[in-house]
C-alpha positions, 0 to 999 in steps of 0.5 A: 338755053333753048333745051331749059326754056323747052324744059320749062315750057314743057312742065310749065302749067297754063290756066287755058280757062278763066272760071269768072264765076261770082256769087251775085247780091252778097251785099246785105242789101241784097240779101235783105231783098232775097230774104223778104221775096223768099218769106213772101213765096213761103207765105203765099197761099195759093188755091185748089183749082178746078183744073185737075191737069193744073193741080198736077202739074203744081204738085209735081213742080213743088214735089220735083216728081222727076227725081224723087224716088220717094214720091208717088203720084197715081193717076187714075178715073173715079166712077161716081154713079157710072160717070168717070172723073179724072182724079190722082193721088200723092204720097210719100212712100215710107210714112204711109201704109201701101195696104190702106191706100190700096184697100180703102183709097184706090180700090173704091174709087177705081173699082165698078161696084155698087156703091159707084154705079148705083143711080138715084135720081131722087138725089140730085146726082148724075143721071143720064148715063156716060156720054160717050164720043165715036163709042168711047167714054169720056170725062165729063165736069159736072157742074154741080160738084156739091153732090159729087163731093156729097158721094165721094165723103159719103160712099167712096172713101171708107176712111175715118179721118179726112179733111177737105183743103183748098189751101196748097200749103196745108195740103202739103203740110199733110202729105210731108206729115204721112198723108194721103192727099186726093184731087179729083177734077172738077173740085176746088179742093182737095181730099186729106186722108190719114194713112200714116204708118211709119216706124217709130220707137216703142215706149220705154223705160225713161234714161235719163230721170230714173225713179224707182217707185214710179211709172216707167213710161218715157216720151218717144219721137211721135208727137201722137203717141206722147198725146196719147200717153198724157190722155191716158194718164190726165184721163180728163174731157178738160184736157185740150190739146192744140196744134201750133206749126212752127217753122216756115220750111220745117213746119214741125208739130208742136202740142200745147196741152192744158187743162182748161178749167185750172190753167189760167187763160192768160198763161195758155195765151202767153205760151201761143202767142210766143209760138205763133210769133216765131219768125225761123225757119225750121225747129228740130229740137225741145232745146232750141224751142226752149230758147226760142220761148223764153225770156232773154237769159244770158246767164245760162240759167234754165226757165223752162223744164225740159222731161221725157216723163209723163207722170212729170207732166201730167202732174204739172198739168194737175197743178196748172202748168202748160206743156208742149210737146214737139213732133221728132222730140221726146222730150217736152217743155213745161212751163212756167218753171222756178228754182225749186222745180229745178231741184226736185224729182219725180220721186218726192211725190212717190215717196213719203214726206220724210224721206222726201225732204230728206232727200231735198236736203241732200240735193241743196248740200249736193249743189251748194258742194258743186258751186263752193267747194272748189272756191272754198279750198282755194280761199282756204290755202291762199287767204285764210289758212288760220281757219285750219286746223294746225295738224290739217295745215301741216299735212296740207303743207307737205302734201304740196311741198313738191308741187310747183303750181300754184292752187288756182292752176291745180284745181283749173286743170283737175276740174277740166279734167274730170270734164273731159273724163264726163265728156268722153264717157258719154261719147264713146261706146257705153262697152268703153264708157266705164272703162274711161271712167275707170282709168281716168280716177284711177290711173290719171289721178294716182298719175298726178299725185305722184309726178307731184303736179297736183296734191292728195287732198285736191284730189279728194276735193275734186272728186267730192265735187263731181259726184256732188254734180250728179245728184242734181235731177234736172241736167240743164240746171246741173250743167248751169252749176258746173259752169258757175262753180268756174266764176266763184273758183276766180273770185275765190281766188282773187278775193278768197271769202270776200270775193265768194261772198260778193259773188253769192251776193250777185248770184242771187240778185240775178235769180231774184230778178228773172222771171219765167212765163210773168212768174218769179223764179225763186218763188215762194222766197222773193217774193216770200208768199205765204206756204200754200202748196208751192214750198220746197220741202212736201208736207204730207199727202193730205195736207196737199190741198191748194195748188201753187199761188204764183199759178194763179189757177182756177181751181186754186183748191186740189183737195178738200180739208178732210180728204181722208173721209173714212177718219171722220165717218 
């Protein structure tokens, strides 16, 4: 007994510390409180003092100067007209450029020429020489910091953009945005100045909205270049474009851009007022701004238009639409949005008109084919078979004499595998991307037929169903139609024609009832408003001469009656 007790102690396992460690106020209330003090220090606005030596303690405080490695802070001594002023510089290595802040930051403060030592007496400036204690020079605060802040803008910083800030938190907006920021003692402010120089993808060639006759320039992830790209294209003094900080940790870039003599004020005033009324902490994305704007939808039906196309957007704007473009996306939002805008393409404006409509009727045939078909066939061979033909009824019926599901369960389980087929070839390696596809249509589906889970023809009308929900331009509304054909498949299923068509009926009655931006969503058709630039199908260019009615716009009139002038003369 004392050899196994000696066992057991021997192997036995004590706890010789006991970790009491709780995480304090996990009570909602607690909670609620941490939150408000966070927002109120978030908020807090705290000045520029005169103290240089307390401005840089706060910097290093706030920045964690200790153990960022990417943060620089270089102290130095401004001479201004021969007196030496402490000041320091702080910025993030990586988003500016070394050589400016070396040239035309550092070298002009710090160096002894004539611009810093020069004297005027006539100007108010400094005039006696540097007071100096024991045969040393020392700094000096001179009470009259208008002529120093004067000297320093006017003779010491070549820079082309600098701004003046007192403000902490705008301060550190620029710094995180690439900036260089100088305090100089005795100023109750600071100096931003513009030295951004970061590495940023080129423009390129859109991927996702490919047009053929067309420009082939897409958004990048600067919110600069993309402004850029738009002034290039509206080329237009009337184009304004606003920033808006939203997040309160993230403080990301957002532009709001318009035209302000065709945009109507009340939709600019709309679309800032729900940007500036976003209570979040951060915004990393076009997608997540997107839900955050528009109105409550819990049916997944897309309101606003998500482009990384230029010529898309500078053409909204020609119409009276507002874009936003948000910093780290290249994608931009346009706003307000109806369903047609849903179902066309870049490449109508491009084409001619009978092409184009032709076109826009093969898309209504694609979508109506994504959303029905499945629903159809499973109405067709559970309810109504008479409305087949006897020959097609009998291929039908041999076709799934050894088949032991029943249809529901077929097209279920072919529709979430041509899902997973989309799926897995947009997530691996594009040099395995068609290899998926291949041996999923292929191999999978031969596979299927002839272990007799599924029929030939289901076949044929689930891959008829998929290439449908490819022609759809816009994804974000192809994907809504790849989700909804689930619901009319059951209420096919449950009530055949009668269960589609109630569920059409429903449909509809929810598009009727949204709106985007105060504008219907299936206008021109409820309300049905007279044709007058905003039909579905493109009449000719010439005949192109009001813009949309909804917009309310106020140049309602693009072109004059007789644009084609040279007919006429």
């Amino acid at each position: 007994m004392n050899i196994l007790n000696s066992i057991l102690n021997a192997f036995k396992y004590e706890n010789k510390q006991e970790y009491n460690f709780v995480l304090s106020g996990n009570d909602d209330k607690s909670r609620s409180l941490r939150y408000l003090d966070e927002n109120k220090n978030l908020n807090k606005k705290e000045n520029v003092c005169t103290n240089i030596d307390e401005n840089l303690k706060l910097i290093k405080i706030k920045y964690n100067s200790l153990i960022n490695s990417d943060v620089i802070i270089r102290e130095f001594s401004v001479l201004a007209k021969n007196v030496p002023y402490k000041a320091f510089i702080i910025y993030i290595d990586g988003l500016v450029d070394s050589k400016t802040i070396n040239d035309f930051v550092i070298k002009p403060l710090m160096m002894r020429n004539m611009s810093n030592t020069f004297k005027d007496n006539n100007s108010g400036s400094p005039k006696a020489a540097t007071p100096t204690v024991n045969g040393k020079r020392v700094f000096v605060r001179k009470k009259n910091t208008s002529d120093l802040t004067e000297y320093i803008l006017s003779h010491l910083i070549p820079q082309n953009d600098v701004e003046k800030t007192n403000i902490f938190l705008d301060i550190t907006s620029g710094i995180n945005s690439g900036n260089c920021v100088l305090f100089v003692d005795s100023l109750d402010f600071a100096f931003n100045l513009d030295v951004k120089s970061f590495k940023e993808r080129s423009v390129s060639a859109p991927t996702n909205e490919v047009v053929i006759k067309g420009p082939q320039e897409a958004f990048v992830e600067n919110i600069r270049t993309n402004t850029s790209l738009l002034r290039r294209n509206v080329n237009n003094e009337n184009l304004v474009i606003e920033n808006i900080a939203v997040g309160k940790l993230s403080q990301t870039k957002c532009a709001v851009c318009y035209i302000k003599n065709i945009a109507n004020s009340s939709l600019v005033g709309e679309v800032k007022y729900r940007l500036n009324n976003l209570d979040i902490d951060t915004l990393l994305s076009a997608g997540q701004l997107e839900q955050l704007v528009e109105e409550t939808n819990k049916f997944g039906i897309p309101k606003i238009i998500s482009t990384e196309r230029p010529d898309k957007c500078t053409k909204a704007l020609f119409e009276g639409r507002v874009i936003i473009i948000i910093n780290g996306n290249p994608y931009s939002l346009i706003v307000p949005a109806t369903f047609v805008d849903f179902i066309s393409s870049p490449e109508d404006t491009n084409l001619r008109p009978q092409f184009s409509n032709f076109l826009k009727v093969i898309r209504i045939l694609a979508m109506a084919i994504t959303l029905l078909l499945p629903s159809f066939w499973i109405a067709i061979t559970s309810f109504h078979q008479e409305l087949i033909p006897t020959e097609l009824l009998f291929s039908i019926v041999a076709s799934r004499e050894n088949v032991p599901f029943p249809v529901i369960f077929e097209v279920i389980l072919m529709e979430i595998s041509f899902e997973l087929i989309r799926e897995a070839s947009l997530r691996v390696p594009s040099a395995v991307g068609s290899t998926i596809g291949i041996v999923g249509a292929l191999v999978l589906g031969e596979a299927a037929v002839s272990a007799s889970i599924v029929s030939p023809i289901l076949i044929i009308v689930i891959a008829i169903t998929g290439i449908s929900s490819f022609a759809i331009p816009d994804f974000s509304f192809g994907f809504h139609i790849r989700v909804m054909r689930f619901v009319f498949i059951i209420f096919g299923y449950i009530a055949g024609f009668l269960g589609i068509g109630l569920c059409i009926f429903i449909y509809i009655c929810i598009l009727c009832s949204l709106k985007s931006f105060g504008v219907p969503y299936m206008v021109p058709f409820a309300p049905a408003i007279k044709y007058n630039g905003s039909n579905y199908f493109v009449p000719s260019t010439y005949k192109q001469e009001h813009r949309p009615d909804f917009l309310d716009t106020k140049r309602p009139i693009s072109q004059a009656h007789k644009s084609m002038k040279w007919k006429s003369q």
